[in-house]
C-alpha positions as CSV (number, residue, x, y, z in Angstrom):
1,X,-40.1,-9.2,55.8
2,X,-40.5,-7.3,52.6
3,X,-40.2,-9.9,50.3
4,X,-43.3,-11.8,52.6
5,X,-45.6,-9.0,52.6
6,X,-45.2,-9.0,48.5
7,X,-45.6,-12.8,48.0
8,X,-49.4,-11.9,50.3
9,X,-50.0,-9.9,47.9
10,X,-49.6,-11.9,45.1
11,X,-51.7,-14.0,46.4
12,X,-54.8,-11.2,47.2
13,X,-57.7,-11.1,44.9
14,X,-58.1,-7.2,45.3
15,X,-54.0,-6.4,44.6
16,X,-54.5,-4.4,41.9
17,X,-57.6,-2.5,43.0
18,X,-55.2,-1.7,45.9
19,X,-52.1,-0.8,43.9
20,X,-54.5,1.7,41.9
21,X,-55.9,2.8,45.1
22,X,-51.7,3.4,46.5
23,X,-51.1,5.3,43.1
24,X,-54.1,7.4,43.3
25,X,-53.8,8.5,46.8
26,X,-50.2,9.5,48.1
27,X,-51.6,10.1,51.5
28,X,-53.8,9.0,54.3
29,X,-55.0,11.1,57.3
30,X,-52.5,13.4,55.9
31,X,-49.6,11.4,56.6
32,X,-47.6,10.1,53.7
33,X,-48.5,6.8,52.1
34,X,-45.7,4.4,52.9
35,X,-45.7,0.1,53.0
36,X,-46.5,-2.5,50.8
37,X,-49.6,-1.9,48.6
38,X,-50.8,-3.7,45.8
39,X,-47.1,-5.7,45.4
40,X,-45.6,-2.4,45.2
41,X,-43.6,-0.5,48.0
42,X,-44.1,2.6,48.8
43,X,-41.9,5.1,50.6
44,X,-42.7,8.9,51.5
45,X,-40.5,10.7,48.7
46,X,-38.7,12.8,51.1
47,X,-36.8,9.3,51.9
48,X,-36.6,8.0,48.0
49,X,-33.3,8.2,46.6
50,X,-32.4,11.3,44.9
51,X,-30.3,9.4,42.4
52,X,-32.1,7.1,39.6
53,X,-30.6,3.4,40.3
């Protein structure tokens, strides 16, 4: 499913106006920003691995 909701993305004529919006603004309705924006996933960092890959 994750790989899908990139390949949308790809596609969108606003991805990077989204992706900008994603890196700007780590939350919404004060819940952490987390999904697919902009061809770029997002995770809420208490879930992010602690150790670089």
């Amino acid at each position: 499913m994750r790989r899908e909701a990139i390949h949308i993305c790809h596609t969108c004529p606003v991805m990077m106006q989204c992706r900008k919006y994603a890196e700007t603004n780590n939350q919404i309705c004060g819940y952490p920003l987390q999904g697919i924006w902009g061809g770029k996933e997002f995770t809420p960092r208490k879930y992010r691995r602690s150790t670089p890959r």
